[in-house]
C-alpha positions, 0 to 999 in steps of 0.5 A: 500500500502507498502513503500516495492517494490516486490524487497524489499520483496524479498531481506529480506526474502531470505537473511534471508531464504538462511542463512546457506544454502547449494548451492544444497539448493539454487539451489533447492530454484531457481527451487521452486522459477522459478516454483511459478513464472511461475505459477503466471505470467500464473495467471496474463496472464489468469485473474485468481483471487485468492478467499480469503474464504471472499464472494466478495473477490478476490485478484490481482494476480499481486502483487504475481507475481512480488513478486515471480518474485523478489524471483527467480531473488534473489535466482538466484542472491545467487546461482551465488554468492555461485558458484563464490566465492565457498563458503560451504553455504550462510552466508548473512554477507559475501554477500557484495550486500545484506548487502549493500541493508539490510542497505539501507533498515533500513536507509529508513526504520528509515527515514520512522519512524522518518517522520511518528512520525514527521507528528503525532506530527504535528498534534497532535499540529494542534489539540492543538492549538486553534485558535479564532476569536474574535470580539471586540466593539471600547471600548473594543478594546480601553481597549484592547490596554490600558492593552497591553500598561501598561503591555508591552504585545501584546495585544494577550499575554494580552487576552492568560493571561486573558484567562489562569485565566478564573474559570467556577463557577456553572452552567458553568458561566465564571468568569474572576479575576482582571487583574494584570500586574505584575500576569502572 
Protein backbone atom coordinates (compact mmCIF):
# COMPACT_ATOMS: atom_id res chain seq x y z
CA UNK A 1 0.00 0.00 0.00
CA UNK A 2 1.15 3.51 -0.86
CA UNK A 3 1.26 6.61 1.60
CA UNK A 4 0.21 8.35 -2.24
CA UNK A 5 -3.99 8.85 -2.88
CA UNK A 6 -4.64 8.43 -6.77
CA UNK A 7 -4.50 12.21 -6.37
CA UNK A 8 -1.24 12.24 -5.36
CA UNK A 9 -0.12 10.35 -8.01
CA UNK A 10 -1.94 12.25 -10.48
CA UNK A 11 -0.75 15.63 -9.43
CA UNK A 12 3.22 14.96 -9.83
CA UNK A 13 3.10 13.46 -12.59
CA UNK A 14 1.01 15.89 -14.65
CA UNK A 15 2.84 18.56 -13.44
CA UNK A 16 5.69 17.20 -14.40
CA UNK A 17 4.11 15.71 -17.87
CA UNK A 18 2.50 19.33 -18.74
CA UNK A 19 5.62 21.40 -18.12
CA UNK A 20 6.16 23.15 -21.35
CA UNK A 21 3.28 22.20 -22.90
CA UNK A 22 1.17 23.92 -25.12
CA UNK A 23 -2.87 24.35 -24.34
CA UNK A 24 -3.88 22.02 -27.65
CA UNK A 25 -1.18 19.68 -25.96
CA UNK A 26 -3.11 19.62 -22.75
CA UNK A 27 -6.07 19.82 -24.01
CA UNK A 28 -5.13 16.55 -26.12
CA UNK A 29 -3.59 15.03 -22.88
CA UNK A 30 -7.51 15.76 -21.10
CA UNK A 31 -9.04 13.87 -24.37
CA UNK A 32 -6.40 10.96 -23.64
CA UNK A 33 -6.96 11.14 -20.01
CA UNK A 34 -11.16 11.37 -20.28
CA UNK A 35 -10.92 8.04 -22.93
CA UNK A 36 -8.47 5.78 -20.25
CA UNK A 37 -10.94 6.93 -17.77
CA UNK A 38 -13.99 5.74 -19.30
CA UNK A 39 -12.37 2.72 -20.08
CA UNK A 40 -11.15 1.80 -16.65
CA UNK A 41 -14.50 2.51 -14.97
CA UNK A 42 -16.01 0.06 -17.61
CA UNK A 43 -13.19 -2.27 -16.21
CA UNK A 44 -14.35 -1.72 -12.82
CA UNK A 45 -18.06 -1.87 -13.66
CA UNK A 46 -17.60 -5.19 -15.61
CA UNK A 47 -15.03 -7.07 -13.07
CA UNK A 48 -12.66 -7.32 -15.82
CA UNK A 49 -9.48 -8.42 -14.05
CA UNK A 50 -6.21 -7.39 -15.92
CA UNK A 51 -3.60 -10.57 -16.02
CA UNK A 52 -0.36 -9.54 -15.41
CA UNK A 53 1.65 -12.74 -17.58
CA UNK A 54 2.09 -14.12 -13.81
CA UNK A 55 -0.37 -17.76 -13.59
CA UNK A 56 -2.79 -16.88 -10.78
CA UNK A 57 -2.07 -13.20 -11.01
CA UNK A 58 -4.59 -10.59 -11.86
CA UNK A 59 -4.53 -7.11 -10.77
CA UNK A 60 -7.62 -4.98 -9.49
CA UNK A 61 -8.68 -2.55 -11.81
CA UNK A 62 -9.97 -0.36 -9.11
CA UNK A 63 -6.61 1.48 -8.44
CA UNK A 64 -6.32 2.18 -12.26
CA UNK A 65 -9.28 3.74 -12.31
CA UNK A 66 -9.07 6.14 -9.52
CA UNK A 67 -5.80 6.79 -10.85
CA UNK A 68 -6.82 7.87 -14.35
CA UNK A 69 -9.94 9.49 -12.73
CA UNK A 70 -7.24 11.51 -10.94
CA UNK A 71 -5.30 12.11 -14.12
CA UNK A 72 -8.26 13.58 -16.14
CA UNK A 73 -9.56 15.87 -13.05
CA UNK A 74 -5.60 17.05 -13.07
CA UNK A 75 -5.11 17.63 -16.80
CA UNK A 76 -8.97 19.43 -16.93
CA UNK A 77 -7.57 21.49 -13.98
CA UNK A 78 -4.23 22.74 -16.02
CA UNK A 79 -6.06 23.07 -19.48
CA UNK A 80 -8.67 25.76 -17.47
CA UNK A 81 -5.86 27.40 -15.81
CA UNK A 82 -4.00 27.71 -19.03
CA UNK A 83 -7.35 29.10 -20.73
CA UNK A 84 -7.94 31.58 -17.64
CA UNK A 85 -4.82 33.02 -17.48
CA UNK A 86 -3.59 32.95 -21.25
CA UNK A 87 -0.73 31.61 -20.77
CA UNK A 88 1.53 30.19 -24.29
CA UNK A 89 2.44 26.96 -22.14
CA UNK A 90 2.08 25.08 -18.77
CA UNK A 91 5.27 26.48 -16.51
CA UNK A 92 4.38 24.20 -13.39
CA UNK A 93 6.27 27.33 -11.34
CA UNK A 94 3.57 29.94 -12.10
CA UNK A 95 0.51 27.18 -11.29
CA UNK A 96 0.23 28.66 -7.70
CA UNK A 97 -2.37 25.45 -6.63
CA UNK A 98 0.13 22.85 -7.55
CA UNK A 99 3.31 24.41 -6.43
CA UNK A 100 1.15 24.91 -3.30
CA UNK A 101 0.49 20.77 -3.21
CA UNK A 102 4.25 19.76 -4.75
CA UNK A 103 5.27 21.41 -1.16
CA UNK A 104 2.94 19.82 0.80
CA UNK A 105 3.70 16.52 -0.78
CA UNK A 106 7.69 16.77 0.07
CA UNK A 107 6.92 18.08 3.61
CA UNK A 108 4.55 14.92 4.09
CA UNK A 109 6.86 13.01 2.19
CA UNK A 110 10.18 14.34 4.63
CA UNK A 111 7.95 13.65 7.67
CA UNK A 112 7.25 10.25 6.45
CA UNK A 113 11.05 9.61 6.37
CA UNK A 114 12.16 11.00 9.18
CA UNK A 115 9.16 8.66 11.32
CA UNK A 116 10.43 5.68 9.29
CA UNK A 117 14.08 6.46 10.36
CA UNK A 118 12.94 7.47 13.58
CA UNK A 119 10.64 3.92 14.20
CA UNK A 120 14.30 1.83 12.94
CA UNK A 121 16.02 3.39 15.41
CA UNK A 122 13.96 2.41 17.77
CA UNK A 123 14.06 -0.69 17.17
CA UNK A 124 17.17 -1.13 16.38
CA UNK A 125 17.74 -0.01 20.32
CA UNK A 126 14.99 -2.60 21.23
CA UNK A 127 17.11 -5.29 19.82
CA UNK A 128 20.49 -3.62 21.52
CA UNK A 129 19.04 -3.63 24.75
CA UNK A 130 19.35 -6.68 26.78
CA UNK A 131 17.39 -7.09 29.49
CA UNK A 132 17.96 -10.16 32.16
CA UNK A 133 16.13 -11.69 34.95
CA UNK A 134 18.41 -12.54 37.31
CA UNK A 135 17.76 -14.87 40.39
CA UNK A 136 19.64 -14.50 43.46
CA UNK A 137 20.06 -16.64 46.75
CA UNK A 138 19.74 -14.30 50.08
CA UNK A 139 23.54 -14.33 50.46
CA UNK A 140 24.04 -13.37 47.05
CA UNK A 141 21.70 -10.59 47.35
CA UNK A 142 23.03 -9.58 50.51
CA UNK A 143 26.94 -9.32 48.79
CA UNK A 144 24.98 -7.58 46.23
CA UNK A 145 23.75 -4.82 48.11
CA UNK A 146 27.26 -4.66 50.25
CA UNK A 147 29.03 -3.77 46.99
CA UNK A 148 26.23 -1.41 46.00
CA UNK A 149 26.51 0.08 49.48
CA UNK A 150 30.60 0.66 49.15
CA UNK A 151 30.61 1.63 45.69
CA UNK A 152 27.80 4.46 45.52
CA UNK A 153 26.32 2.26 42.83
CA UNK A 154 22.77 0.89 42.29
CA UNK A 155 23.43 -2.08 42.57
CA UNK A 156 22.24 -2.71 38.87
CA UNK A 157 25.08 -0.02 37.91
CA UNK A 158 27.45 -2.80 40.25
CA UNK A 159 26.02 -6.16 38.00
CA UNK A 160 26.33 -3.75 34.35
CA UNK A 161 30.45 -3.20 35.52
CA UNK A 162 30.78 -6.55 36.67
CA UNK A 163 29.09 -7.80 33.52
CA UNK A 164 31.42 -5.27 31.21
CA UNK A 165 34.53 -7.03 32.96
CA UNK A 166 33.36 -10.78 32.32
CA UNK A 167 36.52 -12.55 29.94
CA UNK A 168 35.39 -16.27 28.36
CA UNK A 169 38.58 -18.46 28.64
CA UNK A 170 38.90 -21.54 26.96
CA UNK A 171 36.19 -23.88 26.00
CA UNK A 172 33.92 -20.85 26.80
CA UNK A 173 34.17 -20.89 30.72
CA UNK A 174 33.33 -17.42 32.02
CA UNK A 175 35.66 -15.82 34.45
CA UNK A 176 34.99 -12.51 36.26
CA UNK A 177 38.45 -10.43 37.58
CA UNK A 178 38.05 -8.86 41.34
CA UNK A 179 35.77 -6.43 41.69
CA UNK A 180 37.28 -2.88 42.36
CA UNK A 181 35.24 0.08 43.18
CA UNK A 182 37.48 2.71 42.01
CA UNK A 183 37.62 0.46 38.14
CA UNK A 184 34.83 1.32 36.01
Amino acid sequence: MSIWSAQDVARDSVRRQAAGLTLAQVADKAAEAARRERETATDVRHGTRHRTGLPGLEIDPQPLADTWAAKHAEWRRIETLLETTGQAAYEPETDTAGTRWAREREEYREERLAASAAHRDHVREQRAAVSTHLSLTPVQAAALQRAAGHTGLTPEQVLARLAARVETGPGGTLSVPAFHPDHP
